[in-house]
C-alpha positions, 0 to 999 in steps of 0.5 A: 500500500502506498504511504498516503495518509488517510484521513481516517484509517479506513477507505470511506465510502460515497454516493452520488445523487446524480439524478432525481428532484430536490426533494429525491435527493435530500430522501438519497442523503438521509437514506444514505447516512441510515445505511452506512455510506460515509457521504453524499454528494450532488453534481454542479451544472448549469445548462450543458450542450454536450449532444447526447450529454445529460445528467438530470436537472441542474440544481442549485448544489449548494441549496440540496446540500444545506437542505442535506445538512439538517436532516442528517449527522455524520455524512461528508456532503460535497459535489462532484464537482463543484467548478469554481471557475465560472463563479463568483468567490466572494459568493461561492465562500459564502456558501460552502461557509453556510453550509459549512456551519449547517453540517456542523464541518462536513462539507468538503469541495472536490473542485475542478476546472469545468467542462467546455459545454456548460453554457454558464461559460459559452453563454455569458460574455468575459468568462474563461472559456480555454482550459489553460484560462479555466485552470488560472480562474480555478487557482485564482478562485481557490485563493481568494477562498482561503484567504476569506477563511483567515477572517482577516480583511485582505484585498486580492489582484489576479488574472481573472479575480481582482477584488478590493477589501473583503473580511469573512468574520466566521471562519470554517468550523474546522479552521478551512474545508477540505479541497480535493481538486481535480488531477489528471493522470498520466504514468508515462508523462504526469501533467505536472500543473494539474497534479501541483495544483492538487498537492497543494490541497487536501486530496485529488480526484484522479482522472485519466484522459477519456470521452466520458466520465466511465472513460475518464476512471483511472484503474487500481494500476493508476491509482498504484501509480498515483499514490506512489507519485504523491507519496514522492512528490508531496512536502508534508507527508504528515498530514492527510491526503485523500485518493478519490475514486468514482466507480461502481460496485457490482450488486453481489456483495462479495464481488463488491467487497473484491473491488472495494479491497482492490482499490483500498490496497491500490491506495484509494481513501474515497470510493465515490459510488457514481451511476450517471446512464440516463438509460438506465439510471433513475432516482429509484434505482439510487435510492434502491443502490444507496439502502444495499450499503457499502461492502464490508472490507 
């Protein structure tokens, strides 16, 4: 196993809503909590032109997850992911602070760059549009943000964000929120921006080059890869790192714990249950996946 640090000693395990109504997906959240998994998570889309692309309605992430937060005590909640860039920061710290404190210090950001078809960055004038300019936006954003954790008044001047004073008084219940950005991976030639960028944070959503999210899922040879790579490449080896992986487990319970054991000995902290097939996934089939559980490993 590599020698990343979990944040606990034991892989968690997360579901993604990744259809259904408000009120469906707050039903998934507590669901999910009274059967065991470790979080929750929404997605974070505005209005997509992709072709056959879909993936359900474009609810407010922030909204479910604060509506998530009080009914529910122990889980994680998140989005993935949330995409920084085509929003405002001073907006987007106030709601991950808000439902920062509602959850009592459970939410966490996965974060990444956007995808090119989401008309919040086609549609709207001045926005960053190329991945290079995107990935700037993304850095830029995620500074701002925690410098308005510090609750010190402090004025910022970027590329893509420039602001005058701003003080947050109410810091994160746990001092700042976890970040885990997105990170592509490649063995033979690392993309060293996208993985530097990650090491600067809390953990890494690991994603190959592919034409789909299913395409995009690294494999447990990737992972192996990865986790030695960042147990090299990291300053402080002491502190928590966290390995998120998006999959699927399989219904039998036994080949579910196979593959849940196969990505832990890979060095996967997070295994994110992620069903996205608008053919064949409903809001009734995640509610019928998330009350089977996690394996046991």
């Amino acid at each position: 196993m590599s020698e990343v640090r979990r944040s606990l000693g034991r892989m968690r395990f997360g579901f993604i809503g990744s259809y259904g109504s408000p009120e469906q997906q707050v039903h998934l959240a507590r669901e999910c909590e009274a059967h065991g998994w470790d979080g929750f998570f929404t997605w974070d889309g505005v209005s997509l032109d992709a072709g056959d692309f879909d993936a359900g309605a474009t609810w407010d992430p922030f909204a479910l997850l604060g509506a998530a937060a009080v009914v529910t005590e122990r889980i994680a909640l998140g989005a993935m992911v949330f995409a920084p860039p085509r929003r405002r920061p001073w907006e987007l710290a106030q709601q991950a602070l808000t439902v920062d404190h509602l959850s009592g210090g459970r939410l966490v950001l996965p974060v990444g760059t956007g995808v090119p078809f989401d008309r919040a960055f086609t549609s709207v004038p001045g926005q960053p549009i190329a991945l290079r300019d995107r990935a700037r936006a993304l850095d830029e954003v995620l500074d701002w943000l925690e410098r308005s954790w510090s609750t010190e008044t402090f004025a910022f001047e970027g590329e893509h964000v420039a602001t005058g004073d701003f003080q947050f008084p109410q810091a994160p219940v746990n001092g700042r929120i976890p970040v885990w950005p997105v990170g592509v991976w490649d063995a033979e030639r690392p993309p060293r921006r996208s993985l530097d960028r990650a090491l600067r944070w809390d953990g890494i959503v690991p994603q190959v080059r592919g034409e789909s999210p299913e395409d995009a899922e690294p494999s447990p040879d990737d992972i192996t890869a990865l986790a030695g790579w960042i147990a090299e490449h990291r300053d402080d080896a002491s502190e928590p790192f966290d390995i998120i992986y998006q999959g699927r487990l399989d219904a039998d319970p036994a080949v579910a714990a196979d593959q849940a054991r196969a990505a832990e000995e890979a060095g996967v902290t997070w295994w994110i249950e992620s069903w996205w097939d608008p053919a064949s996934v409903t809001p009734e089939f995640l509610l019928d996946r998330a009350r089977q559980g996690p394996p046991a490993v």
